[in-house]
CHARMM internal coordinates of N, CA and C (Angstrom, degrees):
IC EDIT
DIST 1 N 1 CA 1.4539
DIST 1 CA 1 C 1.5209
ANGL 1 N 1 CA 1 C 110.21
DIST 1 C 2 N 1.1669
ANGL 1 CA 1 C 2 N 116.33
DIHE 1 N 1 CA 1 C 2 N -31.79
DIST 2 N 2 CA 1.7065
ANGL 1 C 2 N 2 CA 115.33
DIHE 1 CA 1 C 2 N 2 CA -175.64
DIST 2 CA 2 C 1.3135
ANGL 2 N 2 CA 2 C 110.14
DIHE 1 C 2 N 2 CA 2 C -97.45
DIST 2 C 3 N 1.2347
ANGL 2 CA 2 C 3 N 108.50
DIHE 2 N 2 CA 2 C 3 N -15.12
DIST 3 N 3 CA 1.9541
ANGL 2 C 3 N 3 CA 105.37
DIHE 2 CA 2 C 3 N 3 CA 155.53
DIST 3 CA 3 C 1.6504
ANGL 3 N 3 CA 3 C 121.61
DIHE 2 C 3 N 3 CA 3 C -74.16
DIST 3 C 4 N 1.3773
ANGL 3 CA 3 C 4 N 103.43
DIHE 3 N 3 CA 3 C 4 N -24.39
DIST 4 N 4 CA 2.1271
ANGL 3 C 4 N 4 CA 110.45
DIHE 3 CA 3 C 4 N 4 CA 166.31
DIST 4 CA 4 C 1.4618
ANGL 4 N 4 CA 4 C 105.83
DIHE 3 C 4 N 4 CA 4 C -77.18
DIST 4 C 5 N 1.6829
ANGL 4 CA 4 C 5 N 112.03
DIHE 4 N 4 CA 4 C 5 N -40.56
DIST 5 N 5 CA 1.2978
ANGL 4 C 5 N 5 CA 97.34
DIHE 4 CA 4 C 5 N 5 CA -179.18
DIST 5 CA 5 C 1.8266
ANGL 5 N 5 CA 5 C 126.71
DIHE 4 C 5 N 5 CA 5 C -65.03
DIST 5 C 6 N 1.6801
ANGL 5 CA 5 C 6 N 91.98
DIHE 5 N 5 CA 5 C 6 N -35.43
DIST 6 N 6 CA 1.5604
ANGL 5 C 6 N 6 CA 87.88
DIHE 5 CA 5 C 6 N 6 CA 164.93
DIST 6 CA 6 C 1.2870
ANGL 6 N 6 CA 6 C 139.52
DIHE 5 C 6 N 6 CA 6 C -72.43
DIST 6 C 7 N 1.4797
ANGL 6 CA 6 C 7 N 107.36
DIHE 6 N 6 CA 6 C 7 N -18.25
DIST 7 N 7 CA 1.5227
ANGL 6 C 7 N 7 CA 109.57
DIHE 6 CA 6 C 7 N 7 CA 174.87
DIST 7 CA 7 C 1.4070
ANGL 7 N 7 CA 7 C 87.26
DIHE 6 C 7 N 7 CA 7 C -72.89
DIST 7 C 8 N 1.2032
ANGL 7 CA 7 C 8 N 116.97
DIHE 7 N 7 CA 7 C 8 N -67.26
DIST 8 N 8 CA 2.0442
ANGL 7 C 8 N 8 CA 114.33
DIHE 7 CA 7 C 8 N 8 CA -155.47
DIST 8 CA 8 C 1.4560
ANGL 8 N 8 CA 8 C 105.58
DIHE 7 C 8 N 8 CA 8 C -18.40
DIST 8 C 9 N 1.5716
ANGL 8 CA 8 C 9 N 94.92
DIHE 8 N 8 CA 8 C 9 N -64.89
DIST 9 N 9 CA 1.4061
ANGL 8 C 9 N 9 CA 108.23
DIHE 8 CA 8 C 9 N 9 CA -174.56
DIST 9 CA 9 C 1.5777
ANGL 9 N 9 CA 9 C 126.36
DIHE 8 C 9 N 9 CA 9 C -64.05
DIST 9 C 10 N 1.4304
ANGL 9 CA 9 C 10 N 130.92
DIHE 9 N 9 CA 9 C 10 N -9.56
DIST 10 N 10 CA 1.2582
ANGL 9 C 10 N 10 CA 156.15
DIHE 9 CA 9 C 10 N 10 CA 169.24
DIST 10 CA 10 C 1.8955
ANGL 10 N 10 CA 10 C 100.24
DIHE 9 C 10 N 10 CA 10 C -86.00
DIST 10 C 11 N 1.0939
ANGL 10 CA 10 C 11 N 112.19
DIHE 10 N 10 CA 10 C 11 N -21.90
DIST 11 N 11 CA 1.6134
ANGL 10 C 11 N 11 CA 102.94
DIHE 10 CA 10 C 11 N 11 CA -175.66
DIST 11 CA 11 C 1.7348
ANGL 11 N 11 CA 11 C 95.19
DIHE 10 C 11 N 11 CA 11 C -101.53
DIST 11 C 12 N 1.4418
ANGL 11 CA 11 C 12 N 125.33
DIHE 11 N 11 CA 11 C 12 N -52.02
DIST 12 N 12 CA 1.1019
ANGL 11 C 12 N 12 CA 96.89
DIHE 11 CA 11 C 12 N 12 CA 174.22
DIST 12 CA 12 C 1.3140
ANGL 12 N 12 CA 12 C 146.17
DIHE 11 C 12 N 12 CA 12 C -97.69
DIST 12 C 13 N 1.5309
ANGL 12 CA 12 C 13 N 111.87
DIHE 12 N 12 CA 12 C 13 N 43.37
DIST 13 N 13 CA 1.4744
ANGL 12 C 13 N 13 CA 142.78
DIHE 12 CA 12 C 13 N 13 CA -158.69
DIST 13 CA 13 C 1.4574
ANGL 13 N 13 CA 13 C 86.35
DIHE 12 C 13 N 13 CA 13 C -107.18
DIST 13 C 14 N 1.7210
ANGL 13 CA 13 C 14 N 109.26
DIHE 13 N 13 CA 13 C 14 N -38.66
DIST 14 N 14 CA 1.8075
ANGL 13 C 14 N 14 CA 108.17
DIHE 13 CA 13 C 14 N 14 CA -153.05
DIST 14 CA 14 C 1.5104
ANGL 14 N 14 CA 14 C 102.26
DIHE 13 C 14 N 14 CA 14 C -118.85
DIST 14 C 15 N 1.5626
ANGL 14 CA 14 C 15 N 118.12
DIHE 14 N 14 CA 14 C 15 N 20.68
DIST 15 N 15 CA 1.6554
ANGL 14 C 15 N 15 CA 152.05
DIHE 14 CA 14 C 15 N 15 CA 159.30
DIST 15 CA 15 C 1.5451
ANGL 15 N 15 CA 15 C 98.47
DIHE 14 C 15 N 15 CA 15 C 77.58
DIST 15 C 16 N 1.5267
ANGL 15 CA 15 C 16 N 127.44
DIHE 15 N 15 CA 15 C 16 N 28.88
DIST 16 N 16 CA 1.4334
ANGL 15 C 16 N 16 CA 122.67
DIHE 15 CA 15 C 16 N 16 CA 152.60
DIST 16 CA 16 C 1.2496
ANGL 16 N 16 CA 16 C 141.40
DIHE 15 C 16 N 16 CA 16 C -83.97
DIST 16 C 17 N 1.3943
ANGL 16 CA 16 C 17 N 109.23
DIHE 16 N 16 CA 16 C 17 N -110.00
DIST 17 N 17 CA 1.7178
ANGL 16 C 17 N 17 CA 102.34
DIHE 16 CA 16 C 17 N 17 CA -174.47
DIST 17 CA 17 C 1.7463
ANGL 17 N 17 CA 17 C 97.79
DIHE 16 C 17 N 17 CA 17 C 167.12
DIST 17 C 18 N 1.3672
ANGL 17 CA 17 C 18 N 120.77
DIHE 17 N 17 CA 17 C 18 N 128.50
DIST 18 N 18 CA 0.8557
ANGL 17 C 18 N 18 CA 128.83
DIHE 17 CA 17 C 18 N 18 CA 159.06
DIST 18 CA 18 C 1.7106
ANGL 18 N 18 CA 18 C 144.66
DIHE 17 C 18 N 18 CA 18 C -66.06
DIST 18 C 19 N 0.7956
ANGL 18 CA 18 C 19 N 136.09
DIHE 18 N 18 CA 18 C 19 N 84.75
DIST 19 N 19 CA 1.8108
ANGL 18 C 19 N 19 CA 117.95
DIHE 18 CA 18 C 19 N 19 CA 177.66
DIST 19 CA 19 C 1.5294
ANGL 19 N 19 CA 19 C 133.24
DIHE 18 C 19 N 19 CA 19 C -85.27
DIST 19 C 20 N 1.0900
ANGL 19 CA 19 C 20 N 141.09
DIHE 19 N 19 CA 19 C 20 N 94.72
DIST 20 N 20 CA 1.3227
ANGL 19 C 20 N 20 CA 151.60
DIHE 19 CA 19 C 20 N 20 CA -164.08
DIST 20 CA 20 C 1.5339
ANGL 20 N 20 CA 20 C 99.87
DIHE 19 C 20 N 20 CA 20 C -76.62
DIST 20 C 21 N 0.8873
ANGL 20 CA 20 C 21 N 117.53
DIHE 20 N 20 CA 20 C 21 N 106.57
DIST 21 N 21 CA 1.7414
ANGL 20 C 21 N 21 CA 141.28
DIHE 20 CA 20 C 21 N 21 CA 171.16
DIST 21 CA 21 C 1.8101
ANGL 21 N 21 CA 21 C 111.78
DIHE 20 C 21 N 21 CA 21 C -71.40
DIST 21 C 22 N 1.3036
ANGL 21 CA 21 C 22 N 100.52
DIHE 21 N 21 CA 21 C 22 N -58.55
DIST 22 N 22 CA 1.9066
ANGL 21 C 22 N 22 CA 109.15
DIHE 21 CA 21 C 22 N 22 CA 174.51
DIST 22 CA 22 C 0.9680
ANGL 22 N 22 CA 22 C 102.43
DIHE 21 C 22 N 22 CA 22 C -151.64
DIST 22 C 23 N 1.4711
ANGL 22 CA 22 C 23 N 93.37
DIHE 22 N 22 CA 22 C 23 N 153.40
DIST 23 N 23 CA 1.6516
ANGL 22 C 23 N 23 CA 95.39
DIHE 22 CA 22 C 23 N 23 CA -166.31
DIST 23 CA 23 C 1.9894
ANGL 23 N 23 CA 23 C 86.11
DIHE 22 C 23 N 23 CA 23 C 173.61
DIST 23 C 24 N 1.3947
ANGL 23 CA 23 C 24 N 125.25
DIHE 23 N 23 CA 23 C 24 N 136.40
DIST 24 N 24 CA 1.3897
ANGL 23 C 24 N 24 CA 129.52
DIHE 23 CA 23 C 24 N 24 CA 170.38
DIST 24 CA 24 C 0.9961
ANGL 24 N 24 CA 24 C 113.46
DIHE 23 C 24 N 24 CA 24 C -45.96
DIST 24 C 25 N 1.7973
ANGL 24 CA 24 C 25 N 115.96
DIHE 24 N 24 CA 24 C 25 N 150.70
DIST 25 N 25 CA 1.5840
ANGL 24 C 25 N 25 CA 94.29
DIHE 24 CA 24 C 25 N 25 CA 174.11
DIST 25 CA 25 C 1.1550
ANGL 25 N 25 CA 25 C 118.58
DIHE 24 C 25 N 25 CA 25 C -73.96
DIST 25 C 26 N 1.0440
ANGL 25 CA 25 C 26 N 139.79
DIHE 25 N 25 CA 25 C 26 N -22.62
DIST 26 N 26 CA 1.7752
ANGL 25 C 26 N 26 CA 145.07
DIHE 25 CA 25 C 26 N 26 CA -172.44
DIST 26 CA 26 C 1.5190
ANGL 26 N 26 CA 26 C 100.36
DIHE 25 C 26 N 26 CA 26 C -62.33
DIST 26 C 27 N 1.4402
ANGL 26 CA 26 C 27 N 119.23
DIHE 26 N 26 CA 26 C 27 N -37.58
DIST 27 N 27 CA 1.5134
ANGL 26 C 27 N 27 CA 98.56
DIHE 26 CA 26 C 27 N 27 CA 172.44
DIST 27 CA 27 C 1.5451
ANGL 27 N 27 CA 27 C 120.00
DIHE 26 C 27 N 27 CA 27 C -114.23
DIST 27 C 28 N 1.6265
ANGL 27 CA 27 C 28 N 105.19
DIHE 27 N 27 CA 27 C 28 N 16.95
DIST 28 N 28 CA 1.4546
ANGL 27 C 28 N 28 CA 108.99
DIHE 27 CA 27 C 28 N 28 CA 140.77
DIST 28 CA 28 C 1.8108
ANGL 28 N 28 CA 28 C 128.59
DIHE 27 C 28 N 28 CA 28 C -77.02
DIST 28 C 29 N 0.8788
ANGL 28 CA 28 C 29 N 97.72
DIHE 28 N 28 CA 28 C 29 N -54.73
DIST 29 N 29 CA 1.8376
ANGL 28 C 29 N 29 CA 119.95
DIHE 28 CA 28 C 29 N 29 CA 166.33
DIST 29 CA 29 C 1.6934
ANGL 29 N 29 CA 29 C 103.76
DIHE 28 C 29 N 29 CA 29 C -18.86
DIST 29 C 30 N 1.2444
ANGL 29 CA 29 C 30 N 123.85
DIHE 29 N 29 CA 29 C 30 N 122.03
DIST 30 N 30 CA 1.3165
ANGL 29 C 30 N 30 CA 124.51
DIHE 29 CA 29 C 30 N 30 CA 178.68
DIST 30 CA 30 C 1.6015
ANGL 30 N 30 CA 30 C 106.86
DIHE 29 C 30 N 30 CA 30 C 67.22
DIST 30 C 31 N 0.8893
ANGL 30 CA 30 C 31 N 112.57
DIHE 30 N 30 CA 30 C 31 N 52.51
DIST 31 N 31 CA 2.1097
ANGL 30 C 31 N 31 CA 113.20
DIHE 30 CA 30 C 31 N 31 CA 169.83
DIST 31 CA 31 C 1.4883
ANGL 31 N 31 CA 31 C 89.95
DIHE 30 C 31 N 31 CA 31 C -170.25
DIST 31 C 32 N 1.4548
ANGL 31 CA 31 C 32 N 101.08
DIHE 31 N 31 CA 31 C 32 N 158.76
DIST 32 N 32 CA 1.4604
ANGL 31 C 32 N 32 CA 104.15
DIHE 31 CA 31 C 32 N 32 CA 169.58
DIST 32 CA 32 C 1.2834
ANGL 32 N 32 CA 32 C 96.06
DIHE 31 C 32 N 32 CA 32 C -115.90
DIST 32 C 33 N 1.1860
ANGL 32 CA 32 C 33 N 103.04
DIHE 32 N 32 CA 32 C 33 N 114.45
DIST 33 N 33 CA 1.9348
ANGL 32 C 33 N 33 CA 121.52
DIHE 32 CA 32 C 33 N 33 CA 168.37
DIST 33 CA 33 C 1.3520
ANGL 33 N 33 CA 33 C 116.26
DIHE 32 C 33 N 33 CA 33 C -61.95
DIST 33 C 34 N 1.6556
ANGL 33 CA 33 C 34 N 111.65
DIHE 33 N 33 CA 33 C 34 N -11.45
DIST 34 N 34 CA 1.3638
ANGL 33 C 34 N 34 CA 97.18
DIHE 33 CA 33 C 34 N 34 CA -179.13
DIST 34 CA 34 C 1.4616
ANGL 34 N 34 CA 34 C 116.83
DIHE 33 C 34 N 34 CA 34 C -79.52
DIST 34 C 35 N 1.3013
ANGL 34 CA 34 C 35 N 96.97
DIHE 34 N 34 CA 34 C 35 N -32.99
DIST 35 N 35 CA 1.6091
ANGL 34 C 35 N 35 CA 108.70
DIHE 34 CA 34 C 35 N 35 CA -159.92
DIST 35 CA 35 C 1.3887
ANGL 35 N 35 CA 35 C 136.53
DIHE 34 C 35 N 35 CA 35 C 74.28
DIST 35 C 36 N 0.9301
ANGL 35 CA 35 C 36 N 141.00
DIHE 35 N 35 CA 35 C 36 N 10.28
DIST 36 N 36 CA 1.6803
ANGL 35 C 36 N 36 CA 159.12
DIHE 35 CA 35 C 36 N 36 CA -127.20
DIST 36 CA 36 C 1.5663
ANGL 36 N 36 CA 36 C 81.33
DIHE 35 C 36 N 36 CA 36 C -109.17
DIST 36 C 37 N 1.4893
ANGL 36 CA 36 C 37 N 96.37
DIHE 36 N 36 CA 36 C 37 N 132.91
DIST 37 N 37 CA 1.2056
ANGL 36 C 37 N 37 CA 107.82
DIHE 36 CA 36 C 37 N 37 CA -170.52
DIST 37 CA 37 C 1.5419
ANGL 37 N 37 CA 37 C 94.68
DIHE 36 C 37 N 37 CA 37 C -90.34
DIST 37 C 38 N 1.5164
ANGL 37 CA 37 C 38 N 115.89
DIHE 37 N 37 CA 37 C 38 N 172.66
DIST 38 N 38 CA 1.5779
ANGL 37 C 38 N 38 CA 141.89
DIHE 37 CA 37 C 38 N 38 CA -157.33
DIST 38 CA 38 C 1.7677
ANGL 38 N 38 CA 38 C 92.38
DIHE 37 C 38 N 38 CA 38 C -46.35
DIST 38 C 39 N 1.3090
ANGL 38 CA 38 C 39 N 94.61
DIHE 38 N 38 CA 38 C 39 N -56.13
DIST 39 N 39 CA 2.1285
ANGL 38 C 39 N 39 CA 110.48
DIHE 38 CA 38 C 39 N 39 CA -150.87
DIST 39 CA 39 C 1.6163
ANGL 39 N 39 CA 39 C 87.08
DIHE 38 C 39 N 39 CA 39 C -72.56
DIST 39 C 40 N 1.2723
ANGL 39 CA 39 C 40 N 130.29
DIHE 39 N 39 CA 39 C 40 N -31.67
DIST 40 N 40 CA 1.0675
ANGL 39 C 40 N 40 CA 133.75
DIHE 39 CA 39 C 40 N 40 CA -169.55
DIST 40 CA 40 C 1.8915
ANGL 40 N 40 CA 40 C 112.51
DIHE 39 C 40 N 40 CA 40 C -68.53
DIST 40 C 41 N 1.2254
ANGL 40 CA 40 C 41 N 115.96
DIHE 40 N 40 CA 40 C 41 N -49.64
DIST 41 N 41 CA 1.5703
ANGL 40 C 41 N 41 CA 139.72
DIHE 40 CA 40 C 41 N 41 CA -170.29
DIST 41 CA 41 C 1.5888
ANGL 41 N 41 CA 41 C 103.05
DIHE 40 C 41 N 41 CA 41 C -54.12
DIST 41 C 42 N 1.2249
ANGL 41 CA 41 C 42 N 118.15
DIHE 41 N 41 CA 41 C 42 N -43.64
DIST 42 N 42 CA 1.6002
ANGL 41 C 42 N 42 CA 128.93
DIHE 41 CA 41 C 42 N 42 CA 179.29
DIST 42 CA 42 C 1.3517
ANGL 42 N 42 CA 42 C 104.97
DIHE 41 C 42 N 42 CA 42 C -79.27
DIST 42 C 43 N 1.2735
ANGL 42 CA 42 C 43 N 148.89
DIHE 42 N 42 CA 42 C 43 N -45.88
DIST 43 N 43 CA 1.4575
ANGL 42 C 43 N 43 CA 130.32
DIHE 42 CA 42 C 43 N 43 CA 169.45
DIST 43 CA 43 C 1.6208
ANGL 43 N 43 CA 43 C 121.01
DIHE 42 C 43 N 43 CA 43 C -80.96
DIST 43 C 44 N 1.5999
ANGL 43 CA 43 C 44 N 108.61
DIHE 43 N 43 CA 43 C 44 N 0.36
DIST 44 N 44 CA 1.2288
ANGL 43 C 44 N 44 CA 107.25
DIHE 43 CA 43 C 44 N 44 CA 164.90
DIST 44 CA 44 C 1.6435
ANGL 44 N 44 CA 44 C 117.89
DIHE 43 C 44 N 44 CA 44 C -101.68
DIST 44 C 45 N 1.3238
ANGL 44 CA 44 C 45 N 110.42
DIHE 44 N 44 CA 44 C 45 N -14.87
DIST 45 N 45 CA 1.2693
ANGL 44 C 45 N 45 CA 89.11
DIHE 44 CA 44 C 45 N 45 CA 159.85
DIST 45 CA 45 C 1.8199
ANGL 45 N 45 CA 45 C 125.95
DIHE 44 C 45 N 45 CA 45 C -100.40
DIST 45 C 46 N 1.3290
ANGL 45 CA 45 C 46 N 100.77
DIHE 45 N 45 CA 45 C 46 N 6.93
DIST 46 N 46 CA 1.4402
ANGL 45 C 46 N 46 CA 94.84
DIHE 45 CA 45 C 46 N 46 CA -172.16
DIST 46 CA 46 C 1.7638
ANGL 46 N 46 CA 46 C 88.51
DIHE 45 C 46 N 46 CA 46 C -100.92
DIST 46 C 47 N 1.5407
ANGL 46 CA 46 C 47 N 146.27
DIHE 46 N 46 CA 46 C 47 N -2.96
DIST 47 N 47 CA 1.4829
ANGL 46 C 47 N 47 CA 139.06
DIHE 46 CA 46 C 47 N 47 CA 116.65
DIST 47 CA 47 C 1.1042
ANGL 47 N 47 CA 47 C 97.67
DIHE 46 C 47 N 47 CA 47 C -17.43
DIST 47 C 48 N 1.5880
ANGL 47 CA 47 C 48 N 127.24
DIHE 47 N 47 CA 47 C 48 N -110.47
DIST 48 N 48 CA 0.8197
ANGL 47 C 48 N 48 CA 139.95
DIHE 47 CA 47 C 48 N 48 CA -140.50
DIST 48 CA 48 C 1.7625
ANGL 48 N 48 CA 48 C 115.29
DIHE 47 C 48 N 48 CA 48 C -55.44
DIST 48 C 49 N 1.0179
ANGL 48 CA 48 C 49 N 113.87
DIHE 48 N 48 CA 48 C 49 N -49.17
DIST 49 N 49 CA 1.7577
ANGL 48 C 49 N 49 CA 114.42
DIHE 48 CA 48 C 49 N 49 CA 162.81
DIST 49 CA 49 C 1.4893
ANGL 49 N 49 CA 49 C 94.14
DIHE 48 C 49 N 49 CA 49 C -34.00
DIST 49 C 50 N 1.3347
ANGL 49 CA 49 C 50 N 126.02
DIHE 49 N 49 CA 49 C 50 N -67.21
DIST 50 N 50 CA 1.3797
ANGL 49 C 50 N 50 CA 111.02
DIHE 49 CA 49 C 50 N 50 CA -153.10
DIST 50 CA 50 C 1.9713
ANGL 50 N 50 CA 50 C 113.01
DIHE 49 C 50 N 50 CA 50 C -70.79
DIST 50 C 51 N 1.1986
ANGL 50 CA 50 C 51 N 90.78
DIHE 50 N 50 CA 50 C 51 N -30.07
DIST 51 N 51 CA 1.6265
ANGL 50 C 51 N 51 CA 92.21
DIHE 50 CA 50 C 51 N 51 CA 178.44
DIST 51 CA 51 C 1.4342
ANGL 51 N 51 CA 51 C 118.92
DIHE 50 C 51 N 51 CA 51 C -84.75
DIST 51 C 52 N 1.1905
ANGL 51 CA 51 C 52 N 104.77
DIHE 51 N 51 CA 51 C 52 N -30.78
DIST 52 N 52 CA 1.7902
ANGL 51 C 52 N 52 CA 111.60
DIHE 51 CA 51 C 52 N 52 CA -177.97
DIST 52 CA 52 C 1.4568
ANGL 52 N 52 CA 52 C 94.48
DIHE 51 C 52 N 52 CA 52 C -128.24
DIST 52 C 53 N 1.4120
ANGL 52 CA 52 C 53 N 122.65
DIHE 52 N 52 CA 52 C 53 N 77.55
DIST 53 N 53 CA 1.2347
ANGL 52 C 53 N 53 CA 132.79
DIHE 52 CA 52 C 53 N 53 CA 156.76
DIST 53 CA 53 C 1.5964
ANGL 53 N 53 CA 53 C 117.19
DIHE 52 C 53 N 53 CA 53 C -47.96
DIST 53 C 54 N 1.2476
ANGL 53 CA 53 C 54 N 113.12
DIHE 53 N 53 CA 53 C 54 N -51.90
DIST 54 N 54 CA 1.6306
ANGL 53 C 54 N 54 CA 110.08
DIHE 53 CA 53 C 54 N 54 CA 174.75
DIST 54 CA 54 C 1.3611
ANGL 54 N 54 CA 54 C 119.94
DIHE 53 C 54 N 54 CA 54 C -93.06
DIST 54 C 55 N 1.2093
ANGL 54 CA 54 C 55 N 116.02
DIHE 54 N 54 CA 54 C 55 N 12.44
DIST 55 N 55 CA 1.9530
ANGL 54 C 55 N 55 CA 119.19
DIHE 54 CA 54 C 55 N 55 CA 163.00
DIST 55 CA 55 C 1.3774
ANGL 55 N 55 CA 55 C 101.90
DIHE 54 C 55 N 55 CA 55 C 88.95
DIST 55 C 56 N 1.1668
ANGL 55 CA 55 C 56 N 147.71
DIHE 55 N 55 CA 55 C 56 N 8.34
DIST 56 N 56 CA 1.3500
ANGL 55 C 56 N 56 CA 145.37
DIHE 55 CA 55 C 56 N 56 CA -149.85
DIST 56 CA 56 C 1.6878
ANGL 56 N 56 CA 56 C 108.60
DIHE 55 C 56 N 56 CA 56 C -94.34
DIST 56 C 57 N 0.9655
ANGL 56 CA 56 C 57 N 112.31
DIHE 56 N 56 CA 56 C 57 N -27.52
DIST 57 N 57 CA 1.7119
ANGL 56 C 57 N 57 CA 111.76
DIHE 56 CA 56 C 57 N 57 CA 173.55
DIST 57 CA 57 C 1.6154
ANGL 57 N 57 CA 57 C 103.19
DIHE 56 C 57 N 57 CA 57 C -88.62
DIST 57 C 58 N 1.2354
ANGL 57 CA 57 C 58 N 129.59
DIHE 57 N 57 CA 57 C 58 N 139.18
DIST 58 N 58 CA 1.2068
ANGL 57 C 58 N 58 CA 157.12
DIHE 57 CA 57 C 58 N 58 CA 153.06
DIST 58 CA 58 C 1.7415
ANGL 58 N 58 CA 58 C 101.01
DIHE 57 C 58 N 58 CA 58 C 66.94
DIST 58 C 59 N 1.4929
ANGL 58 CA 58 C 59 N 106.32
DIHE 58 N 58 CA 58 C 59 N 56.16
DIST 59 N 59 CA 1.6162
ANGL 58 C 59 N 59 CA 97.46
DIHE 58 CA 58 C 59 N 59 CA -165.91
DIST 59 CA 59 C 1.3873
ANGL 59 N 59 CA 59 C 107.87
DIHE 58 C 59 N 59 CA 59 C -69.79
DIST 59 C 60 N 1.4385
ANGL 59 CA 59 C 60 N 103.14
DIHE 59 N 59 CA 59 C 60 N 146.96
DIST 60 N 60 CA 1.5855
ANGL 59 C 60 N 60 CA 115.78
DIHE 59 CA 59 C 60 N 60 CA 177.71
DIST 60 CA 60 C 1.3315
ANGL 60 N 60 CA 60 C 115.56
DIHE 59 C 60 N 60 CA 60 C 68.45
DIST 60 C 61 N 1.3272
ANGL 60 CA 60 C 61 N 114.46
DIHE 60 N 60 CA 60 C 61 N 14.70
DIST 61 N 61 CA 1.5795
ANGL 60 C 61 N 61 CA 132.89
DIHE 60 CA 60 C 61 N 61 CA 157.72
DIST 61 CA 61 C 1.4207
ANGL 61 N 61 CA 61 C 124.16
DIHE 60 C 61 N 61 CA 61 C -121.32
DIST 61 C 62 N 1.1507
ANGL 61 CA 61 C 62 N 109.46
DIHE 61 N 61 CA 61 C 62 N 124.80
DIST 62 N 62 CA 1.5433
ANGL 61 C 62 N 62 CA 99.40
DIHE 61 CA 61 C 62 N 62 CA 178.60
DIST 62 CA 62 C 1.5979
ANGL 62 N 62 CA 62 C 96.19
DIHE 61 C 62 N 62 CA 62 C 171.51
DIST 62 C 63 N 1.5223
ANGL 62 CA 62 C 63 N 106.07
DIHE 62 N 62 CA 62 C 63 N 146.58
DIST 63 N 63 CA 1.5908
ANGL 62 C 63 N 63 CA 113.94
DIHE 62 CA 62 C 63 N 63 CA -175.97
DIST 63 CA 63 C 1.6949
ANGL 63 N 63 CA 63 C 120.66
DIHE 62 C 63 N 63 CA 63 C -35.30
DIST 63 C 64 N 0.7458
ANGL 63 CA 63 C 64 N 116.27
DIHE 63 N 63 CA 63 C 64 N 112.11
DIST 64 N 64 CA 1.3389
ANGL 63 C 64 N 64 CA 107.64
DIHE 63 CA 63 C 64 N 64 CA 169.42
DIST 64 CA 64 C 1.4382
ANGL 64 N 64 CA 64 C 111.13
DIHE 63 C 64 N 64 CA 64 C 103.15
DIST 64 C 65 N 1.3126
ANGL 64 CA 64 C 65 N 135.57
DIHE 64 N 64 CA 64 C 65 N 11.08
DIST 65 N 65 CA 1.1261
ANGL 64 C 65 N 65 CA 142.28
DIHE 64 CA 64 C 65 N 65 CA 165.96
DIST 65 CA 65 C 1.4735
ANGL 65 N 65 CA 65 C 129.53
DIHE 64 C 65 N 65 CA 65 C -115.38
DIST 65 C 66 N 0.9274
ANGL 65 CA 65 C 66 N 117.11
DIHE 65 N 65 CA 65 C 66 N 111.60
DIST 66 N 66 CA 1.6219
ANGL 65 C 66 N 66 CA 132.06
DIHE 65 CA 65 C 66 N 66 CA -153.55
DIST 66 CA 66 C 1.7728
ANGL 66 N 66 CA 66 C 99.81
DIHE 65 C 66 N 66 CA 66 C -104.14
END
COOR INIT
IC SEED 1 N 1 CA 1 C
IC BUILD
């Protein structure tokens, strides 16, 4: 967990963004692994509304949800 926290904080020190590929869930749990920046979060979920209208692919995962 304190090796994600230092990158996180190392990516947006140097104006990037992190993505965590694998990683346990216990130190996925509470972070968003996606990283998707702000402008990004609103056209990915209004995708996803339209394709997964009833939430059924990747539930309780998805950009921007922590």
């Amino acid at each position: 967990a304190v090796l994600l926290e230092t990158a996180e904080r190392a990516a947006r020190v140097g104006g990037g963004r992190m993505l965590c590929e694998r990683a346990p869930l216990g130190v996925k749990r509470g972070r968003d692994v996606f990283a998707a920046p702000a402008a990004d979060v609103a056209l990915s979920r209004a995708l996803k509304a339209r394709f997964d209208p009833c939430g059924v692919l990747n539930r309780g995962r998805f950009a921007g949800i922590v």
